[in-house]
N, C-alpha and C positions, 0 to 999 in steps of 0.2 A: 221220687214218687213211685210207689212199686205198684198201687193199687189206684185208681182215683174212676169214684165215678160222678157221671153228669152231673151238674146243680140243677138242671132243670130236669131231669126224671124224679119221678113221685111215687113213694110207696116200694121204694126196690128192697130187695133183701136177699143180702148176699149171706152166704148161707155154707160150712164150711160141716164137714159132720162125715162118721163111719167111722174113727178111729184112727184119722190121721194124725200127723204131728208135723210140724214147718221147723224151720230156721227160716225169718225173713230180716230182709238190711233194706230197710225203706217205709216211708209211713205210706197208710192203706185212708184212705178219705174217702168216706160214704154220708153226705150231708145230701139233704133238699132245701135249697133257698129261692134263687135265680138265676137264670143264665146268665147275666148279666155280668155278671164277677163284681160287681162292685159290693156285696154284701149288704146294701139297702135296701128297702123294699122286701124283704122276705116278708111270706107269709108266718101268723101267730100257729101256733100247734091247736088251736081251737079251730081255726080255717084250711089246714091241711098241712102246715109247713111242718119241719123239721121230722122226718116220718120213716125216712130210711133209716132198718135194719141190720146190724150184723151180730149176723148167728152161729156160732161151734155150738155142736150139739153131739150127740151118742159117743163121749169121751172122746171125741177132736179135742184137739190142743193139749193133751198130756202131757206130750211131748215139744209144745211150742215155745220157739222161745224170740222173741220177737229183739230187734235193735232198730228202732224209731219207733213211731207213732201211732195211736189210732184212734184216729177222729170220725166218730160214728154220730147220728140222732141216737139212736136206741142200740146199746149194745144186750145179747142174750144170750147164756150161755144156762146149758143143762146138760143133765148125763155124766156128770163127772168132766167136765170142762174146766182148764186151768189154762192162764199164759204166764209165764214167767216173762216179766219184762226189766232190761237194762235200766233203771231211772238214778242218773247221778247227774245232781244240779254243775258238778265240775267236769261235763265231758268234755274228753278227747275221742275226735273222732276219727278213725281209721278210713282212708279210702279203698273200698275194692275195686279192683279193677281186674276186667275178664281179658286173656291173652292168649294168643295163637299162636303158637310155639311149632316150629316145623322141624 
């Protein structure tokens, strides 16, 4: 998990923008349900649920190229916004692993 926010904050919007560009290795999770984790009980999108944003905006993500996931409510993307994403039903997946070499 590279990115993951609360189920119980409402209304957030994570929000990526100015001309950036990523390489990320990990899925980014921005939902509203309940804290609860059991995924029952959420609120209907009429009563407030499923409400978090994620936003690249002013040509972010031209340069992005993501490997895993992204589970948003609402994705938005303006300004020349692209992600290039890895999607093959047959992956293999590499593990990275960061090392301290003296």
């Amino acid at each position: 998990m590279l990115f993951f926010q609360d189920r119980s904050a409402s209304l957030v919007n994570i929000s990526f923008g100015g001309g950036g560009g990523l390489l990320t290795a990990g899925n980014m999770y921005f939902h509203h349900c309940n804290a609860s984790g059991t995924g029952t009980g959420c609120l209907s999108v009429a009563s407030g649920g499923f409400n978090d944003t994620f936003t690249l905006q002013g040509g972010s993500g031209s340069g992005t190229f993501i490997l895993g996931d992204i589970i948003t409510d609402n994705l938005s993307l303006g300004g020349n916004s692209t992600i290039n994403m890895l999607l093959d039903p047959q992956a293999k997946y590499n593990i990275l692993k960061v090392t301290l070499l003296q």
